[in-house]
C-alpha positions as CSV (number, residue, x, y, z in Angstrom):
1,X,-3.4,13.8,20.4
2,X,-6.1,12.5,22.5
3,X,-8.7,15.6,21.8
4,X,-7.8,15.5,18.2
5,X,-8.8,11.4,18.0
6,X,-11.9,12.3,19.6
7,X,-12.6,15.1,17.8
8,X,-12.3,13.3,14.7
9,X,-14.2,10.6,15.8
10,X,-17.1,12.6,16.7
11,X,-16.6,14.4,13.3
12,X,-16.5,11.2,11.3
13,X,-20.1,9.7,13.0
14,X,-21.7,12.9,12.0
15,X,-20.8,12.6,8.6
16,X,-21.3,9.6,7.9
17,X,-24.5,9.6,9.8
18,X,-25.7,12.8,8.1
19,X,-24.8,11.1,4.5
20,X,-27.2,8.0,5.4
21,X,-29.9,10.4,6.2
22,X,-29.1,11.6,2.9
23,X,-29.3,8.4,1.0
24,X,-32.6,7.9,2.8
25,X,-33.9,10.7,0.9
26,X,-32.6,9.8,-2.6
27,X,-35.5,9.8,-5.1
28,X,-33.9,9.5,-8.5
29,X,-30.8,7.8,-8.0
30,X,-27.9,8.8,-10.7
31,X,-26.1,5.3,-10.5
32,X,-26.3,1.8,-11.5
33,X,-27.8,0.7,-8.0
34,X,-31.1,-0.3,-7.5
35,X,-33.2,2.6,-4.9
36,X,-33.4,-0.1,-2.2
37,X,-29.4,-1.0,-1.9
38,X,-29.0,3.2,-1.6
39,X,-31.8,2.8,1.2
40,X,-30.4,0.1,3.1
41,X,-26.8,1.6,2.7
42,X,-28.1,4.5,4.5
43,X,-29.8,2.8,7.2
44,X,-27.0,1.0,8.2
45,X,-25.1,4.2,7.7
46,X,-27.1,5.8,10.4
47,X,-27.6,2.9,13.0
48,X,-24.0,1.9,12.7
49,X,-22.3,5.4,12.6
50,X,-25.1,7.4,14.4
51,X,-25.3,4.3,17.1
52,X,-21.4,4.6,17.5
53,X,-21.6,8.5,18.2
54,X,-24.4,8.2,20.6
55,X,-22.4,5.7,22.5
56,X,-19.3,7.5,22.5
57,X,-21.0,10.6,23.5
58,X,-22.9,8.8,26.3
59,X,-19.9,7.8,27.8
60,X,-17.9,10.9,27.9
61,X,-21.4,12.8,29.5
62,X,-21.3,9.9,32.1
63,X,-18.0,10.1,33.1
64,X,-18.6,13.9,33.4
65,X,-22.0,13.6,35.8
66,X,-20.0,11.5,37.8
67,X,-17.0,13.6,37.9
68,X,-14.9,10.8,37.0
69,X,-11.6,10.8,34.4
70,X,-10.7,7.8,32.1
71,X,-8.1,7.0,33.9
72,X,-8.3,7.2,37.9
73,X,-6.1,6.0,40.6
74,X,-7.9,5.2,43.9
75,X,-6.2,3.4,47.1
76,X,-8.1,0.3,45.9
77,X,-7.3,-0.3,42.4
78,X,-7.3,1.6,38.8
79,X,-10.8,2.3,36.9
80,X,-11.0,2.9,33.4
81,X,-13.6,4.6,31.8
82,X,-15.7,4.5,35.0
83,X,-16.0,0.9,35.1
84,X,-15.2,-1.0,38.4
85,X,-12.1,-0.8,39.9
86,X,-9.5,-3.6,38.9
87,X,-7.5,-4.2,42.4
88,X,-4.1,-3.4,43.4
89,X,-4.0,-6.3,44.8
90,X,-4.3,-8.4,41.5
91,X,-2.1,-6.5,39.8
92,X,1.2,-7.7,39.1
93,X,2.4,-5.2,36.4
94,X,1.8,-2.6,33.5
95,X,3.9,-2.9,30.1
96,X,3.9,-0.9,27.2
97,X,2.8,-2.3,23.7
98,X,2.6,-1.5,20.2
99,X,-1.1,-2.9,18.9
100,X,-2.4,-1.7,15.4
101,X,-0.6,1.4,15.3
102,X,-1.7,2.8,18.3
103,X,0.1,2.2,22.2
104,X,-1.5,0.2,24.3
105,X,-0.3,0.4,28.4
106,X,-1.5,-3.7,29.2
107,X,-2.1,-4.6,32.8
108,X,-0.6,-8.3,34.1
109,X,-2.8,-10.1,36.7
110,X,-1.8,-12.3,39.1
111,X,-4.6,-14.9,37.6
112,X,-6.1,-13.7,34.6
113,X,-7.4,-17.1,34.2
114,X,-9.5,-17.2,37.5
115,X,-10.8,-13.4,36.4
116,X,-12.3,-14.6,33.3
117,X,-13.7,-17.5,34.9
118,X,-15.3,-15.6,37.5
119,X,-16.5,-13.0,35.0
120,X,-20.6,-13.5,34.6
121,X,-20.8,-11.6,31.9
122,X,-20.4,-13.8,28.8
123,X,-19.4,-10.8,26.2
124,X,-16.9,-9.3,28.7
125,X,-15.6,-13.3,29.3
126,X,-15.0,-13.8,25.3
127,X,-13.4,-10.4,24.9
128,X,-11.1,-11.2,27.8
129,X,-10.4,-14.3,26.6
130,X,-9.6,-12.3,23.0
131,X,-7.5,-9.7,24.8
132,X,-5.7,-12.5,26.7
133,X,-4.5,-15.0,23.4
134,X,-3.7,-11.7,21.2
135,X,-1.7,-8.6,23.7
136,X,-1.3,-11.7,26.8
137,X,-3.2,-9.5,29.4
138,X,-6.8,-9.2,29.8
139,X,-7.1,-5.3,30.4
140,X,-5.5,-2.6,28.7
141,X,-6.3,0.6,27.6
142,X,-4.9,3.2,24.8
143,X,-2.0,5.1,26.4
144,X,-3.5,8.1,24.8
145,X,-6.4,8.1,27.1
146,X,-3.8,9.8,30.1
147,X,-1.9,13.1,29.5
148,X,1.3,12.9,28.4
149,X,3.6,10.7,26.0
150,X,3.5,6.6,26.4
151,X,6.2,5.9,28.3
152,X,5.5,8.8,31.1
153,X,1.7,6.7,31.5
154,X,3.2,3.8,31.8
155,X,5.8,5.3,34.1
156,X,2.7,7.0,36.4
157,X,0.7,3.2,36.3
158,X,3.8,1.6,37.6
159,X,4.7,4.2,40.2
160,X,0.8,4.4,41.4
161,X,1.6,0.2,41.6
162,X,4.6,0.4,43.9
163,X,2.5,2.6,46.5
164,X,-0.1,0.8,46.5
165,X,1.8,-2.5,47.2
């Protein structure tokens, strides 16, 4: 399921990036609308769905150079997406939810208050914040990002939490 998602993905940005090139270079336009909405419909075509593939596929070629997985388990803490490591220390626990259709595995802090606060970033602060009021943990990730069903990630999270404890 994961490779398929991605797959998609990566199909749908192309698409939809290759159709705004395409309404760029629209001379005679067959409908109702004006040449300049068709134009600007396209530009935002390619900066928002060419933009989104580029970052997706910048993401997946750094974790690669680095030889890193989206999920890994060190003896410090659990890193997602190559991003630093959230502690063992500071975990508490991981729960399964159900968020917009898709499974989310949540991960409960000991003071998710305190983490956000000491979080400089001001994005990554509000989106915490976000994350915290609307699944009540400030980190999560899709379960489909491990191998797998659901409920065997969250099982592998919680066991990788008991020996690190």
């Amino acid at each position: 399921m994961n490779q398929t998602k991605k797959i998609l993905a990566y199909l749908g940005c192309i698409a939809f990036t290759v159709l705004g090139v395409w309404l760029l270079t629209v001379e005679d336009p067959t409908t109702s609308y004006p040449l300049w909405t068709i134009r600007v419909a396209g530009i935002l075509s390619i900066i928002f769905f060419g933009g989104g593939g580029l970052f997706m596929a910048y993401k997946k070629v750094k974790l690669l150079i680095n030889h890193k997985k989206d999920i890994e388990f060190t003896d410090r803490g659990i890193s997602i997406c190559g991003a630093e490591e959230i502690l063992w220390n500071e975990i508490t626990d991981f729960s399964l939810i159900r968020f917009k259709g898709n499974w989310l595995i949540t991960i409960q802090m000991k003071d998710p208050e305190k983490v956000i606060a000491n979080e400089s970033s001001w994005i990554k602060r509000k989106t915490m914040e976000y994350n915290l009021k609307t699944i009540n943990a400030i980190y999560s990730f899709p379960a489909y990002m491990m191998d797998g069903r659901a409920e065997e990630a969250l099982t592998l999270c919680k066991l990788n939490l008991a020996k690190h404890k």
